[in-house]
N, C-alpha and C positions, 0 to 999 in steps of 0.2 A: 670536966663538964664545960668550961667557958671556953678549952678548943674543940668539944663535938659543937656544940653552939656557933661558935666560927665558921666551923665548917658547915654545917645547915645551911647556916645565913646564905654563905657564899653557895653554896647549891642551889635555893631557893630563886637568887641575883641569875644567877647564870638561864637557870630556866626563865625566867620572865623575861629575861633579854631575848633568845631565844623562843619563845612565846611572840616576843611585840617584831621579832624577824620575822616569824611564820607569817604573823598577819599582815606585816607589809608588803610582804612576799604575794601575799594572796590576792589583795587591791590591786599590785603596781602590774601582775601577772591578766586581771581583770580591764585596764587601763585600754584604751582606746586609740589617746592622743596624746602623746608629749605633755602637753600643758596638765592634762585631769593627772597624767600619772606622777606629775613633782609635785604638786598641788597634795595629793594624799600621804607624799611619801614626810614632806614637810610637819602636814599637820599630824600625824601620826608617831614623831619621833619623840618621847618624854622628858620634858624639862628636867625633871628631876636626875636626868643624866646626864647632868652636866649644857644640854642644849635648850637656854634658854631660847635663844637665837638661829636659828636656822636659816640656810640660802640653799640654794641650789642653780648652780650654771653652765654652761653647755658651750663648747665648742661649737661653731657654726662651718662644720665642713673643714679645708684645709687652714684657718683664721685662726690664728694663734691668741688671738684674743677671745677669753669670753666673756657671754651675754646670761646677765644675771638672768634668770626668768621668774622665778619667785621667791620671795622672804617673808619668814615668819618674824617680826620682832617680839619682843620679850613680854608685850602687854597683849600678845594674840593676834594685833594688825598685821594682816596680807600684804604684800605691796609687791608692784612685778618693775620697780624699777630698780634701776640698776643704784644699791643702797652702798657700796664699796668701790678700789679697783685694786687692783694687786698690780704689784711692782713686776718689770719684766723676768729680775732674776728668780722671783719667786715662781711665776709663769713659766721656768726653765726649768726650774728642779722639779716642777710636778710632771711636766712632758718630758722631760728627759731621766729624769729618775722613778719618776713613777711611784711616790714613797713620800707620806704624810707631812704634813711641815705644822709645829706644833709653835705658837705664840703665847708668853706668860702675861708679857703686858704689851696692848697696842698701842699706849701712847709712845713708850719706848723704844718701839718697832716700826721704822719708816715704809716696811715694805705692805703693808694694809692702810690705804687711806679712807676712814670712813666721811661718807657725803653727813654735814652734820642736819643739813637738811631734812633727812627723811630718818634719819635716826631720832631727833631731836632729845625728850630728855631722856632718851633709852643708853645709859653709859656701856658703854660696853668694855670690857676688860681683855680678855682671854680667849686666843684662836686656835680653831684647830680644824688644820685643810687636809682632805683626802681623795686623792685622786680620782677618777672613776673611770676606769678602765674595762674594757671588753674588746676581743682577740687579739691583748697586745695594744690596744689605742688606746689611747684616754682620748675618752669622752666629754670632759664635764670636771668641776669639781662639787664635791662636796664639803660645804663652809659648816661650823659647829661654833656660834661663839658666847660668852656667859659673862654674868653679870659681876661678878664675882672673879676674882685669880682661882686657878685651877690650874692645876699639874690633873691631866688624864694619863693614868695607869692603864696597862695593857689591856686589860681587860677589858676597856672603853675605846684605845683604837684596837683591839679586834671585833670591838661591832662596830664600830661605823666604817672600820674598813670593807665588814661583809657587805653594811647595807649599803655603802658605795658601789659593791660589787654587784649585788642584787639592780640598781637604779641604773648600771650603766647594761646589762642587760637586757633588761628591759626597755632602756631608751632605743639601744643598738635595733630591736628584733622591730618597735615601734616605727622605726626607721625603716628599716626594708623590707615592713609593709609598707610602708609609706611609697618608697621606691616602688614597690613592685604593684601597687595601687594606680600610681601613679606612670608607669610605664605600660599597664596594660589597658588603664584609658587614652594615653597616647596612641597605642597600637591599634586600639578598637578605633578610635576617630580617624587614623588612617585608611582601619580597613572597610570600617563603613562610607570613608569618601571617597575609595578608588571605584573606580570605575569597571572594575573587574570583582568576576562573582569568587567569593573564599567560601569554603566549606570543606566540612570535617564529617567524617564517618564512624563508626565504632561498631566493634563487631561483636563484644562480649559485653551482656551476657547472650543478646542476642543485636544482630544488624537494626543500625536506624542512624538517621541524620542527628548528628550531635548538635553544628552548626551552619547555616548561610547565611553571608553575609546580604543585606539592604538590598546590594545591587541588582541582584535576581531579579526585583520588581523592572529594572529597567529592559531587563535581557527578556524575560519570558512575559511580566504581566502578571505574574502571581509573588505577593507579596511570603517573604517567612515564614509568617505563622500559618500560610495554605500546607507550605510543605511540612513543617512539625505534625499539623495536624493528619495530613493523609500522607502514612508512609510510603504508598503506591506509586503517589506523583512524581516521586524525584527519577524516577526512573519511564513514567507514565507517555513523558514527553518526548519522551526521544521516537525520533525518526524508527516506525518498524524494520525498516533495512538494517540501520545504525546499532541494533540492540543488543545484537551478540558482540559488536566493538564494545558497546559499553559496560555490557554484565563486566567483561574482562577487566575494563578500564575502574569502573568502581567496586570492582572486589580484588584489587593490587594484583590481575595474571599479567596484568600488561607493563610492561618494562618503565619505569618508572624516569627515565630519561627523557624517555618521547615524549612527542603533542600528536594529541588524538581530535580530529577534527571530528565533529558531529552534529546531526541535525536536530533542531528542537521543535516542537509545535507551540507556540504561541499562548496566550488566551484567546486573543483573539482570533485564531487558528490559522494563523500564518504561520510560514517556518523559516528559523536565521538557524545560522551556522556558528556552531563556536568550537575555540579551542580547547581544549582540556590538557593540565598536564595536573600530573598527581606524584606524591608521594606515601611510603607505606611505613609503620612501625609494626616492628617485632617482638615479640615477648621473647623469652630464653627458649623456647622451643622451638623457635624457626615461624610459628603461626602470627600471621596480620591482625594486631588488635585496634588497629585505627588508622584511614586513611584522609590524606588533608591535599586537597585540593584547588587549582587556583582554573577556575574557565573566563576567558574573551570573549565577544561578541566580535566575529571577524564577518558576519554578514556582507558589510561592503565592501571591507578588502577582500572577502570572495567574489564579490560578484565585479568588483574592480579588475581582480585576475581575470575574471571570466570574458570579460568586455579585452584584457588586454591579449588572452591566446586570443581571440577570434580576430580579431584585428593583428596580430603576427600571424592566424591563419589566411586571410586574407592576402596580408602582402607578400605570404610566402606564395602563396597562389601564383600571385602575379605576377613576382621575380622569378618564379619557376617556368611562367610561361612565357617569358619574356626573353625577344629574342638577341639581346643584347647583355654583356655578362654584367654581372652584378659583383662588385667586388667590396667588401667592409674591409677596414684598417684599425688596431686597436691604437691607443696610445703609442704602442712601441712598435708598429709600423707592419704589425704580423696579421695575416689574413683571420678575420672572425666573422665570413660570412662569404657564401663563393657559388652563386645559382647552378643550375643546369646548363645556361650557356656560355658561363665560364668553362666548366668542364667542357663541351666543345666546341669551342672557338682556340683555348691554347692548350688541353690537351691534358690537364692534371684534373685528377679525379677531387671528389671533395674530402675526404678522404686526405691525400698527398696534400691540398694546399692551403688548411686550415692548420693555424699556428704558426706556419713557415713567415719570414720576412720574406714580404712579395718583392720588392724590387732587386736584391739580387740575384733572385733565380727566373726573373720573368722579362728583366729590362736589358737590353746590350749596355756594354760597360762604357760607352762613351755617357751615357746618362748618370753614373751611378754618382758622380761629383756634385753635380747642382743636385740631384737629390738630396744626397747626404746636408747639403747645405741649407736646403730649404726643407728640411722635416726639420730640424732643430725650430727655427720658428715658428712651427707647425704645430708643434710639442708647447711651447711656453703659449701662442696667441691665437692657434686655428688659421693662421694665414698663413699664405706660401705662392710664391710665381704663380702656380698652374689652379689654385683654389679659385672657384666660381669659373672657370674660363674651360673650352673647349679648344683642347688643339690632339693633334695628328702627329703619331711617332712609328717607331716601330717598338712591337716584342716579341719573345724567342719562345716559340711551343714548346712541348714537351719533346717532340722531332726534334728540334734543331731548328727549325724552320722560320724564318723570320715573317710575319706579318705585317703590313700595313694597320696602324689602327685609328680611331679615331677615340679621344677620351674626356669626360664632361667627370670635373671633381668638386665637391663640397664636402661642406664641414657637418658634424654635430658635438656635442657635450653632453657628456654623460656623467655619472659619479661620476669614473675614474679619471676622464682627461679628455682633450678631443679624440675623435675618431674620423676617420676620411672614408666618406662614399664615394668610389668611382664606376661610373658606366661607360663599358670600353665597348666599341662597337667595330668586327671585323670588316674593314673596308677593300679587300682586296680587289674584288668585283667592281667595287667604283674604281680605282685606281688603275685596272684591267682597261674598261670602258672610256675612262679620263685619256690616258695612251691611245686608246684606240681612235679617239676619236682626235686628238690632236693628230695622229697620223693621218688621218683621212684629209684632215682640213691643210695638213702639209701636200698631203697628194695633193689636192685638189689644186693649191697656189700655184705647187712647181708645173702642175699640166696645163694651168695656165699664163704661165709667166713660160714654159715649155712654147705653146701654141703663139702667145706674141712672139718671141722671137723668131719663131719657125714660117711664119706669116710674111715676114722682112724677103725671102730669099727665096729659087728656085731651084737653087743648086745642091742636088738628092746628096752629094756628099757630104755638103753643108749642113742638110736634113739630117741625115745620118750618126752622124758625131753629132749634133744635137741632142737627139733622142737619143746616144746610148747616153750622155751625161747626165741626161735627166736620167734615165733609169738608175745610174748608181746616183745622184742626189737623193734624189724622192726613197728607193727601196732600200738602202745601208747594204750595197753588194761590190764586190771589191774590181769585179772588170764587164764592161758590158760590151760586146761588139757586135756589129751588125754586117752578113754577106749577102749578093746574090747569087743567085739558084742558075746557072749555064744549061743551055736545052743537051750540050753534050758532058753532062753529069758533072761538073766540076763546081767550082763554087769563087766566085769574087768575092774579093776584101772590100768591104765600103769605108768602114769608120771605125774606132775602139774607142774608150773612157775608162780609165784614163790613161792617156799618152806614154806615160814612162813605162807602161807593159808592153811587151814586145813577142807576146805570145801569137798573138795571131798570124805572125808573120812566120812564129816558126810549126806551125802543125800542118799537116797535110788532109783538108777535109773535102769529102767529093758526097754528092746525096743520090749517086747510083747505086746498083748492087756491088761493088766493089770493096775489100776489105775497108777501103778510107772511105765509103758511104756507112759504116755502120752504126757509126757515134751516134750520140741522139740526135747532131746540129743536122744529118742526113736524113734520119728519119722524123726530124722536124718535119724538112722540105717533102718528101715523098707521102709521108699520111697528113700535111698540111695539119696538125694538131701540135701543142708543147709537149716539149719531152723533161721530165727531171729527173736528176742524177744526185740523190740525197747527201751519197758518199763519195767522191771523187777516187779514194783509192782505194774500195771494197767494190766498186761497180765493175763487173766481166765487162760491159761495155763498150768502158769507157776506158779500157787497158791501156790501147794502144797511146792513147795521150796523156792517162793519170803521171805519170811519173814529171813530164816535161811540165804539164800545168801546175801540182804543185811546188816545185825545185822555181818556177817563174814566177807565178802568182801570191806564194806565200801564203797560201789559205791554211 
């Protein structure tokens, strides 16, 4: 009888322990906040089990130290100060062993210093610390201490190890809502202060705006609760062209990498432009159950772009009609821009001479050296010899062909690095006309600087030799001689230029009908007109004396 009695008893123990778990289970499971859920786990645990005394303290994050938060002392007063501290090796074995640490007497035991302070005349005898632990952390401990010596038998730490294990549970879960409380009013104050519109879709059970963010009011004019309230709008707005892009774009057919540019109408029925880019979630079936979306107000930089093609339409206009080539140079010296009059003035299509590095397919190679030397400083400063200056070179068509040019260079900066504009202008016509005309003004000097000395003298042979030296000065011709015409067909030597030819002396020219009248110098005389002989030794002509004149003359 007094061991079924035993055993009841202890049945009876077990259940009410058990019983006063369930209900703290129930509270701390109810709990809120950290603080409300120590606060009931404390008042809640029964003196009568040994815990007059009760603490409860928490690790603060990675801190090895902890921070009492609340105590019960033995007369019922609360106190949230910190009423103890624990020695560090004892701090050791609860974090690194994880596993109760049980005190008979505290004055004994240096490793519990009680504050006599806030204990005041609550003596306290007997500890017993339990780790509180959740995924493998210790959180926290739980303190047990009594007024009284006390050996706790197992049956006593297998509950307070549970209810250790129950409060670190519960602290853990309090925590990350805590975190996740608190990172998703971070996230909302973010996305309510970007300036870009957030919203979210959901398609099941049926399609509707789940959310949009503030911004909206800035972009369209209609605040959130316009579009909660009228499902219609959110799609209401878009540009009627825009709509079949957008059905696609807000129901995930449109490829979810892209940005979808669209137009919007306003409240106050203007229309901006924004960007859309979305992403889609799947259920296990492959089917869209929610799209989240992020839209820009690109309005200006639309209409920013729009204002910049019209104005590269424009200067393309003009460099297209411009009769001088237009050439761009990037950073690394290669063609990234090349008009129409590029293409014909030297001969490469735009086509061939975009990307190519222009100076060594375009410049003769006695240039290629000070180039090379002056784009390095080009490269690092935008300067170089020929930057801001106009000068006159040659370069090589796509013929072969060399040209005169004339070329005006500057700079710009752009991102990537300077760039060189040059406007090459083909001057061959001037240079043609420049020649020609210094020639004229040569003539003109030697016919009269010709005529002064000819004025000196009346002696026609004098005359003679004269005027053929002017003729090869002034014209660059290598013999000029002059005869006269015999009434009996023959022909006088007068004068030659110059002197060390000996030609005239030796041909035989007559300007009758006679085989030696036939040359042209005969039929000079006879049709009184000039005669020219383009070839000297392809002319039938001029047979009988090609050979002798040139073997003489050297032509």
């Amino acid at each position: 009888a007094i061991k079924h009695s035993r055993l009841y008893r202890d049945a009876n123990e077990r259940l009410r322990r058990l019983e006063i778990l369930h209900e703290i289970d129930k509270g701390i499971i109810a709990g809120k906040e950290i603080k409300d859920l120590l606060s009931f786990v404390i008042e809640n645990i029964p003196k009568e089990m040994g815990a007059e005394a009760v603490a409860l303290s928490l690790f603060n994050g990675e801190e090895s130290d902890p921070r009492v938060f609340v105590m019960r002392l033995p007369n019922g007063t609360i106190i949230e100060e910190q009423a103890f501290e624990l020695a560090g090796s004892l701090l050791h074995w609860f974090m690194d062993r994880k596993e109760p640490v049980m005190i008979y007497d505290l004055a004994e035991d240096p490793r519990v210093q009680m504050h006599q302070g806030y204990i005041r005349n609550n003596r306290l005898v007997s500890y017993l610390g339990v780790p509180m632990t959740s995924r493998r952390k210790v959180l926290g401990i739980l303190h047990i201490l009594t007024t009284a010596p006390r050996v706790f038998d197992q049956q006593d730490l297998s509950f307070f190890v549970t209810l250790a294990g129950q409060a670190a549970i519960a602290v853990d879960n309090v925590r990350l809502v805590e975190s996740l409380k608190a990172a998703e009013k971070k996230y909302r104050r973010l996305i309510e202060n970007t300036p870009d519109v957030i919203f979210a879709l959901v398609f099941e059970p049926q399609p509707q705006l789940e959310y949009i963010s503030p911004a909206v009011k800035n972009v369209t004019g209609y605040n959130p609760e316009e579009f909660y309230s009228d499902p219609d709008l959110f799609m209401g707005i878009i540009h009627p062209e825009d709509r079949p892009l957008a059905g696609q774009t807000f129901t995930g057919r449109f490829p979810s990498d892209k940005t979808v540019n669209l137009r919007v109408r306003k409240k106050n029925g203007e229309y901006s432009w924004i960007a859309v880019r979305t992403k889609t979630t799947l259920d296990d079936t492959g089917r869209i159950v929610r799209l989240e979306g992020v839209s820009r107000d690109i309005t200006e930089g639309k209409m920013t772009q729009e204002q910049l093609e019209k104005s590269e339409a424009q200067l393309r206009a003009i460099t297209d009609a411009a009769q001088d080539a237009v050439i761009m140079l990037d950073p690394r010296g290669k063609v990234s821009y090349w008009n129409p009059a590029a293409e014909r003035i030297l001969g490469y299509s735009r086509e061939e001479a975009l990307g190519q590095v222009l100076h060594p397919f375009l410049a003769p190679n006695r240039y290629h050296e000070a180039y090379s030397r002056g784009f390095v400083e080009f490269q690092r400063t935008g300067n170089g010899p020929v930057i801001g200056k106009t000068i006159e070179l040659e370069a090589i068509r796509k013929d072969g062909n060399k040209i005169p040019v004339e070329l005006s260079v500057s700079t710009v900066h752009l991102a990537e690095g300077w760039h060189a504009v040059g406007i090459l202008r083909d001057i061959s016509e001037r240079k043609e006309s420049q020649a020609e005309i210094q020639q004229q003004v040569k003539i003109l000097r030697g016919l009269n600087e010709a005529h002064r000395r000819l004025s000196r003298t009346l002696d026609y042979r004098e005359v003679s030799l004269e005027s053929a030296k002017c003729s090869v000065e002034l014209f660059d011709i290598n013999l000029a001689w002059l005869c006269k015409a015999i009434p009996d067909g023959s022909v006088e030597y007068l004068a030659h230029y110059p002197k060390d030819f000996d030609y005239p002396f030796k041909v035989n020219v007559r300007w009758d009908s006679s085989a030696e009248g036939q040359g042209p110098t005969g039929r000079a005389i006879r049709t009184n007109s000039p005669q020219v002989v383009e070839d000297l030794a392809t002319n039938l002509d001029y047979g009988p004396w090609a050979k002798l004149a040139l073997s003489l003359i050297h032509i």
